[in-house]
C-alpha positions as CSV (number, residue, x, y, z in Angstrom):
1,X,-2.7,34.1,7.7
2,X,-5.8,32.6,9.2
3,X,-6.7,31.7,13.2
4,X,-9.7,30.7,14.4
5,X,-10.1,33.2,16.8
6,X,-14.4,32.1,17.3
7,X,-15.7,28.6,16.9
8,X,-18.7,26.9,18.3
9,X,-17.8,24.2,21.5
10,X,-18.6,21.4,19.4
11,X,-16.2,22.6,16.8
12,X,-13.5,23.5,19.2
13,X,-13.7,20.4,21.1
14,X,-13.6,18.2,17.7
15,X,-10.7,20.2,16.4
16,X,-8.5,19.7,20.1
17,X,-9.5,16.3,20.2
18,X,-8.5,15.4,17.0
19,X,-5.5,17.3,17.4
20,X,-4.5,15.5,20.4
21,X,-5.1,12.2,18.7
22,X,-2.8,12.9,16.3
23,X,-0.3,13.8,18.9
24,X,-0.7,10.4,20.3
25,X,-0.1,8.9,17.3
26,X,3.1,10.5,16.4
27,X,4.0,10.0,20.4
28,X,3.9,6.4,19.4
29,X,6.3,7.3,16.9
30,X,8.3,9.4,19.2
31,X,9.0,6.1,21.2
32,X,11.0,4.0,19.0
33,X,13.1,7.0,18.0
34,X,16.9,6.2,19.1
35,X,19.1,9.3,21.2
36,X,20.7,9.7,18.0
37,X,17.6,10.3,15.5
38,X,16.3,12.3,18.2
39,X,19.6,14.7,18.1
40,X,18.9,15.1,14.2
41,X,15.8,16.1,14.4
42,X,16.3,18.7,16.5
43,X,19.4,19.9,14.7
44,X,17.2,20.2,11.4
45,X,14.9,22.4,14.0
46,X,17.9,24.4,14.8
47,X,18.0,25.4,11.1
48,X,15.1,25.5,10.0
49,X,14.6,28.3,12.9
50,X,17.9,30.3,11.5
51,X,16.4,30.3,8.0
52,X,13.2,31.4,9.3
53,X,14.2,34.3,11.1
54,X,13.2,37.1,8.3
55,X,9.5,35.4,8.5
56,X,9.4,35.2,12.4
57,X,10.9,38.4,12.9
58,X,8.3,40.2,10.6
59,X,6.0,38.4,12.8
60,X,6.9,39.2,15.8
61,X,7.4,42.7,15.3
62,X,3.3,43.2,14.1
63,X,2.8,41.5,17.5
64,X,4.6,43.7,19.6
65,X,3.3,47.1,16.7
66,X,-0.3,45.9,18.0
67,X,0.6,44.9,21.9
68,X,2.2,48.4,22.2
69,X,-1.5,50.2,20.5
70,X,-3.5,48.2,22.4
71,X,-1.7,49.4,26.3
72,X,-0.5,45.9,26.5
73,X,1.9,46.1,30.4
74,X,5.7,47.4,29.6
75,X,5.9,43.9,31.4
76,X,4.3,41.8,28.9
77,X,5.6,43.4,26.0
78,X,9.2,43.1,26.9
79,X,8.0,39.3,27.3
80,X,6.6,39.2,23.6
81,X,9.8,41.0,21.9
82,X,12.0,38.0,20.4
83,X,15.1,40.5,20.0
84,X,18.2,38.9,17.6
85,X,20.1,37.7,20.5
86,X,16.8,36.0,22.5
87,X,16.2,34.5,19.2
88,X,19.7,33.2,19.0
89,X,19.3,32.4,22.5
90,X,16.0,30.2,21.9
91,X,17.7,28.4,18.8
92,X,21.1,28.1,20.8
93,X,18.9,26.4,23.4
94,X,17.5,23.5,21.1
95,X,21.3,22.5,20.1
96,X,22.0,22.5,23.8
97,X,19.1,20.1,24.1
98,X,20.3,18.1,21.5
99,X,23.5,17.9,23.3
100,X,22.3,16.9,27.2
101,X,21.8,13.2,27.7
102,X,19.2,11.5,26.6
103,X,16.9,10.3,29.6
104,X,14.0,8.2,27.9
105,X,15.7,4.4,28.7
106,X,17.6,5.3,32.2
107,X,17.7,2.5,34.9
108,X,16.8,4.6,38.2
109,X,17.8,1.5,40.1
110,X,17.9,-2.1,40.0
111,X,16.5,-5.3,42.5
112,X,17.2,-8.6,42.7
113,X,14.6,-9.7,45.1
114,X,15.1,-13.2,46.5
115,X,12.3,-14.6,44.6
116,X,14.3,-14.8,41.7
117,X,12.8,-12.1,39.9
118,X,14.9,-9.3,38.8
119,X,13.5,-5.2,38.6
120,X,14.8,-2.5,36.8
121,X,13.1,0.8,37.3
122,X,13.2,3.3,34.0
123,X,12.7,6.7,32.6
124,X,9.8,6.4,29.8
125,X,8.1,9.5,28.1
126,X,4.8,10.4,29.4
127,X,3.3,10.4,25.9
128,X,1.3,13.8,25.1
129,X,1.8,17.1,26.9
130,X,0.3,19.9,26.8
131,X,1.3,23.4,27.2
132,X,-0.4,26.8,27.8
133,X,1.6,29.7,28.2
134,X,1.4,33.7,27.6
135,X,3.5,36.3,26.2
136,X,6.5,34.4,25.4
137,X,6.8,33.1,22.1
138,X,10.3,31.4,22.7
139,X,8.1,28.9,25.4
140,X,6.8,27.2,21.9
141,X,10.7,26.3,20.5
142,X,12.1,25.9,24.0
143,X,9.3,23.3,25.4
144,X,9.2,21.7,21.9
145,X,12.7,20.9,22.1
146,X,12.9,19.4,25.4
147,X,9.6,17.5,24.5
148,X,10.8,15.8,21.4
149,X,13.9,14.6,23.5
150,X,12.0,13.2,26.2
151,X,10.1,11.5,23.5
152,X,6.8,13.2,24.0
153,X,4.5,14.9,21.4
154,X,3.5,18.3,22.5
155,X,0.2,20.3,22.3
156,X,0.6,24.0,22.3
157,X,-1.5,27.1,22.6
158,X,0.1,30.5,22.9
159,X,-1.6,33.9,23.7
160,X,-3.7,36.2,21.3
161,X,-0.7,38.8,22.1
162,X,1.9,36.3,20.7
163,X,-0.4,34.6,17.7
164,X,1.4,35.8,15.0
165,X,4.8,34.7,16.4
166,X,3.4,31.3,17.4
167,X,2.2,30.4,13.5
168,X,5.7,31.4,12.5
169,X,7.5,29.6,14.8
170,X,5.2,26.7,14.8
171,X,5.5,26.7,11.1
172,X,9.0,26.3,10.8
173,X,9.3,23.5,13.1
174,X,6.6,21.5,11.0
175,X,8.9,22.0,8.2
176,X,11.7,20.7,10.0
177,X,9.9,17.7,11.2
178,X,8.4,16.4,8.1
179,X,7.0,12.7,8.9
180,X,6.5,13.6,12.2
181,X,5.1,17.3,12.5
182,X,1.7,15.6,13.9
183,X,4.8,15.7,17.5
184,X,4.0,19.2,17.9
185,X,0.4,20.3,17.1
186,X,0.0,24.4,17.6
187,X,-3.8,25.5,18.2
188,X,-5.0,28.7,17.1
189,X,-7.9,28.6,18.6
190,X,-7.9,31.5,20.9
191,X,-11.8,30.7,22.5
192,X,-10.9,29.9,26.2
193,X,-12.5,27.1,25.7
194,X,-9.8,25.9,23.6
195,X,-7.6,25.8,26.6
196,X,-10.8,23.9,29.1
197,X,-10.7,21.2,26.0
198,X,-7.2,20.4,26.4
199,X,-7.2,20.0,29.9
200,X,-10.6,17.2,29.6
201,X,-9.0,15.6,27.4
202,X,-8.3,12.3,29.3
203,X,-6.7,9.3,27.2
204,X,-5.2,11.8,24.8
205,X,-2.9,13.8,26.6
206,X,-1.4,12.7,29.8
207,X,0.1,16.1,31.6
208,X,-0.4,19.9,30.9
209,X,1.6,22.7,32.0
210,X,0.6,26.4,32.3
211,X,2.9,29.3,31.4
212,X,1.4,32.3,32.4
213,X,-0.3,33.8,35.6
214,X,-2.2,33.1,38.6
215,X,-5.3,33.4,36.7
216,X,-4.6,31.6,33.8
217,X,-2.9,28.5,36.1
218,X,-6.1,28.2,38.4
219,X,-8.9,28.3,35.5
220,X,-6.6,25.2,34.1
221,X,-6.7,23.8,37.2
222,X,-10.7,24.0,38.1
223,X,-11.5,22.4,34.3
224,X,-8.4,20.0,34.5
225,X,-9.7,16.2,34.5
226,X,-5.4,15.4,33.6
227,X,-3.0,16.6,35.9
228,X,-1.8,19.8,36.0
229,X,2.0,20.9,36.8
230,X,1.7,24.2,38.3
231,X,3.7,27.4,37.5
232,X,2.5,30.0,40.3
233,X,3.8,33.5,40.3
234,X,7.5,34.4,41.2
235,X,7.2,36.6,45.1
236,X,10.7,36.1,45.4
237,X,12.3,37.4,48.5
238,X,16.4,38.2,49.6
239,X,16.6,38.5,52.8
240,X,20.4,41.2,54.0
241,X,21.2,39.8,57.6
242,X,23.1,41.8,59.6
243,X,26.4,39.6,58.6
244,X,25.8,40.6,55.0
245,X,29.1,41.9,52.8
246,X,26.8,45.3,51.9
247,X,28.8,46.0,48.5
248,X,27.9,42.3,47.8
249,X,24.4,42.4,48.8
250,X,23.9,45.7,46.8
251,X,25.1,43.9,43.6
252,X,23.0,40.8,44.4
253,X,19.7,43.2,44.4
254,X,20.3,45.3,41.5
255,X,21.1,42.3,39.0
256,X,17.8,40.4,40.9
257,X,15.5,43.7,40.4
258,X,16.9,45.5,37.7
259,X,18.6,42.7,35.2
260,X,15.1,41.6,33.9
261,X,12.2,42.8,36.2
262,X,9.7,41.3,33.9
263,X,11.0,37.4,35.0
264,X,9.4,35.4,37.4
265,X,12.5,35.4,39.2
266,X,13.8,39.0,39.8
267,X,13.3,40.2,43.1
268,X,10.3,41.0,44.7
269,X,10.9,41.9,48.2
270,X,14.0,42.5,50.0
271,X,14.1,42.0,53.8
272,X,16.7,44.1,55.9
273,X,17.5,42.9,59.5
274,X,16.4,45.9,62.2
275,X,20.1,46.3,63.2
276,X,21.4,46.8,59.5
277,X,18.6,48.7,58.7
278,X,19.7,52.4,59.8
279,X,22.9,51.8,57.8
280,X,21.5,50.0,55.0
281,X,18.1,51.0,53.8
282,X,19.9,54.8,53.3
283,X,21.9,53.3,50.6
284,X,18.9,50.5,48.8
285,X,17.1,54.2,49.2
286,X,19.5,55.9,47.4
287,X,20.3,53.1,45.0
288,X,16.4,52.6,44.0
289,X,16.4,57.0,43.2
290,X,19.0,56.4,41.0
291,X,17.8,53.5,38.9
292,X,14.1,54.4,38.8
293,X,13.0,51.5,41.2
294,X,9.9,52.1,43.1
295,X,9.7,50.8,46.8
296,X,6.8,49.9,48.7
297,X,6.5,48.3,52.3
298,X,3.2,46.9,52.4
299,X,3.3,44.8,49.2
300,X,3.9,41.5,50.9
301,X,3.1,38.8,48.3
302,X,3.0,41.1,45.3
303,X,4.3,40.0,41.8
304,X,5.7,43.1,40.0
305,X,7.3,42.2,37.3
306,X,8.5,45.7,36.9
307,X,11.1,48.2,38.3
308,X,9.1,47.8,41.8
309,X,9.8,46.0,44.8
310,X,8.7,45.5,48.6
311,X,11.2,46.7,51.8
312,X,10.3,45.1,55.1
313,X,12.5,45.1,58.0
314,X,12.9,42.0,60.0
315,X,14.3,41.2,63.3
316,X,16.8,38.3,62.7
317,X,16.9,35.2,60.3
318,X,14.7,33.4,62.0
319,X,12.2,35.8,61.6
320,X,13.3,36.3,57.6
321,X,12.3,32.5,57.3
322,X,8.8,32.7,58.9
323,X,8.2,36.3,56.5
324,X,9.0,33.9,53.9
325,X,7.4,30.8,54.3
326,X,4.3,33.0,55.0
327,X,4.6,35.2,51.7
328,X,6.8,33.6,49.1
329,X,5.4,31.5,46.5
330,X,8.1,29.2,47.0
331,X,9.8,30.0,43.6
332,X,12.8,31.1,44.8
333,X,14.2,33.1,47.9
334,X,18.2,34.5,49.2
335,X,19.8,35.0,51.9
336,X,22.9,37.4,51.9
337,X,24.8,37.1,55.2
338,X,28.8,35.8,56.1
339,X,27.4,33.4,58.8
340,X,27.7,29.7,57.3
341,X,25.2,28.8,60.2
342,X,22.2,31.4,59.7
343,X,22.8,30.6,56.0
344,X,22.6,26.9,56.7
345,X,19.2,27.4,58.4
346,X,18.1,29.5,55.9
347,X,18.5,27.1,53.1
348,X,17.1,24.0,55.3
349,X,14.1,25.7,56.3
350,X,13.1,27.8,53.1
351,X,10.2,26.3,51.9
352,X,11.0,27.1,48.1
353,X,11.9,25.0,44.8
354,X,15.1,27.3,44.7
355,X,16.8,28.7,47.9
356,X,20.1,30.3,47.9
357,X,23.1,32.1,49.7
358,X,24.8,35.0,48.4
359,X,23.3,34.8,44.7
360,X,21.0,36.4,42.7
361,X,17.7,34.5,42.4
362,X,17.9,35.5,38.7
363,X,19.7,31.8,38.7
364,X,16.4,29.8,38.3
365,X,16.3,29.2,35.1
366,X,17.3,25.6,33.4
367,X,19.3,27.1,31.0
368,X,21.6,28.0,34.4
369,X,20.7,24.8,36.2
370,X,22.4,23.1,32.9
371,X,19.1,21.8,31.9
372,X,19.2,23.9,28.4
373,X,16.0,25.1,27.7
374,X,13.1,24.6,30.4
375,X,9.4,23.8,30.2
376,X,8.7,25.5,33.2
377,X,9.6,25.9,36.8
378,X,7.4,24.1,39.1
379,X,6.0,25.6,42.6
380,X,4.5,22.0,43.1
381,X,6.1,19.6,45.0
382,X,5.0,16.8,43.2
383,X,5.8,15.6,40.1
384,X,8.3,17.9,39.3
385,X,9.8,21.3,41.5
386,X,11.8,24.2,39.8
387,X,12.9,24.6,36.7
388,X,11.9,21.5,34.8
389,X,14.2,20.2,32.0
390,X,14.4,16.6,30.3
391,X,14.0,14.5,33.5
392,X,10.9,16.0,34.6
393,X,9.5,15.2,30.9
394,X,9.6,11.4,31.5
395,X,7.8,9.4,34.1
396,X,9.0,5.6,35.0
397,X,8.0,2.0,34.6
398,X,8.9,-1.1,36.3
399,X,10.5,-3.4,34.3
400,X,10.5,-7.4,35.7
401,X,11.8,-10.5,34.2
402,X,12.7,-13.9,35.5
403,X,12.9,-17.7,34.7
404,X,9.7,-18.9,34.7
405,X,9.3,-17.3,38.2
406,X,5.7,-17.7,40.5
407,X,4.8,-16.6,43.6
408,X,4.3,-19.0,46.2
């Protein structure tokens, strides 16, 4: 198996650029598809992906053999491994996709203004996306499948981690698509400047989305002449208020730290109100001890992604919200407390894409929001925020007809 791992700029920018102009092309295509076509397609994807498995798992596992030689994070490798149930998982996902409604077509609203013309406001593809992302090779299937229903092509580009993974994956999807495998183009190119192409590539592809980390998402951003939807890092916070039910709020932390540490979701930093804390740092104390969880307390605004978190002490509610507008990344943030009020001002003035009461923030995830897969979840406010399924694929147009109506 081949990938271009150096090319000269000239060659790398002709290769994405031609690349991406076939996407557009096949976009095109994409269009006129109706809900049902669409549906087929990504059931032949489905299993095309099962009879694959023998190839991608081989695959995979040289990834991970090499990740493992070469000190790749415990983090990152746990991200790589495509186990037989998240391979299930990520294949269950594209038949859930195939399932969910389609959007591309959807009247937002509709105006008759008294001019006499009459507006309908819909949900139309945004053409061409393109998507970065690290580590996790399920990102290629999962935003594939949720492109191709929102009637976009995709451009993808994986990690040099994951390479081996991405070919296989990418390969059996082309099979699957036949006429239209130009709808998701896989570069394996891994020059960085492979990446600064994409992103200056205005007029082929309208929107690109990082998945990966703070460094990855901000040398997008400085060489992006396209937008950018931004994934920033995952400080998420649960704050224990004084109110809390402690068996409950013990449960809540060890599924948010422990369940999957290496998510951008799991807990990063737990906040104890002052009066609770005598009674209840003992016992997250004891608790961490027991399960091998580090605890620091001056990590504010530290990403893990491991058995480690940051303990601060707070002195009420109020004071929870101000930590965490300050620190957060505004991925996703809890409160645990019995008090309907605090926990009413908590999720009102949380300044996060996700904010919650009395649940584990290991919820963000469009699979759990009923989105099946996700592309990504958003800490921008604008166009999208949080996890990002179908909807957040598709942009609008205004759509006006009359009888021969002009303005006066």
């Amino acid at each position: 198996m081949h990938f271009d791992f150096i090319m000269d700029n000239i060659a790398i920018q002709t290769k994405i650029r031609s690349m991406a102009a076939a996407a557009r092309a096949a976009a095109a295509d994409l269009r006129r598809l109706s809900t049902e076509e669409k549906n087929r397609l990504l059931s032949g994807v489905a299993k095309a992906l099962r009879g694959d498995y023998a190839a991608i798992a081989e695959a995979n596992a040289e990834d991970v053999r090499i990740a493992k030689e070469s000190g790749l994070s415990s983090a990152m490798v746990d991200r790589l491994t495509l186990t037989p149930q998240r391979f299930e998982s990520m294949v269950a996902g594209v038949e859930y996709v195939a399932e969910l409604p389609d959007p591309v077509g959807e009247t937002i609203w509709t105006r008759e203004r008294p001019s006499g013309i009459s507006i309908r406001k819909v949900r139309e593809p945004f053409g061409v996306v393109a998507v970065v992302f690290e580590s996790r090779p399920n990102v290629l299937v999962d935003t594939a499948a949720l492109c191709l229903k929102a009637g976009n092509a995709i451009v993808l580009r994986g990690g040099k981690e994951a390479i081996r993974s991405n070919a296989a994956l990418a390969a059996s999807l082309s099979r699957a698509l036949g006429s239209l495998s130009a709808a998701v183009q896989f570069v394996d190119i891994l020059d960085h400047e492979a990446v600064s192409e994409m992103v200056r590539a205005v007029g082929l592809i309208d929107v690109a989305i990082p998945r990966g980390g703070e460094r990855l998402i901000r040398a997008m951003c400085e060489a992006a002449l396209i937008p950018v939807l931004k994934h920033y890092k995952g400080v998420c916070h649960t704050y224990v208020d004084d109110k809390a039910n402690l068996s409950m709020a013990l449960s809540i932390i060890d599924n948010a730290k422990r369940q999957r540490p290496s998510a951008c979701n799991a807990l990063e930093c737990l906040l104890v109100h002052e009066n609770l804390a005598p009674i209840f740092l003992p016992m997250v104390k004891a608790w961490a001890a027991d399960n091998g969880v580090t605890l620091h307390e001056d990590g504010a605004g530290v990403e893990y992604l491991a058995l480690e978190m940051n303990v601060a002490k707070v002195a009420d509610h109020r004071a929870a919200i101000e930590y965490i507008n300050k620190h957060s990344s505004g991925h996703s943030d809890c409160i645990i407390t019995e008090d309907a009020e605090r926990a009413a001002e908590f999720l009102r003035d949380v300044d996060s894409s996700s904010v919650y009461h009395n649940v584990s923030t290991r919820f963000t995830d469009g699979a759990e929001f009923g989105m099946g897969a996700e592309i990504g979840i958003s800490t921008d406010k604008l166009h999208a925020r949080g996890p990002m399924g179908l909807e957040e694929l598709t942009t609008y147009k205004y759509l006006i007809s009359g009888d021969g109506v002009v303005r006066p």
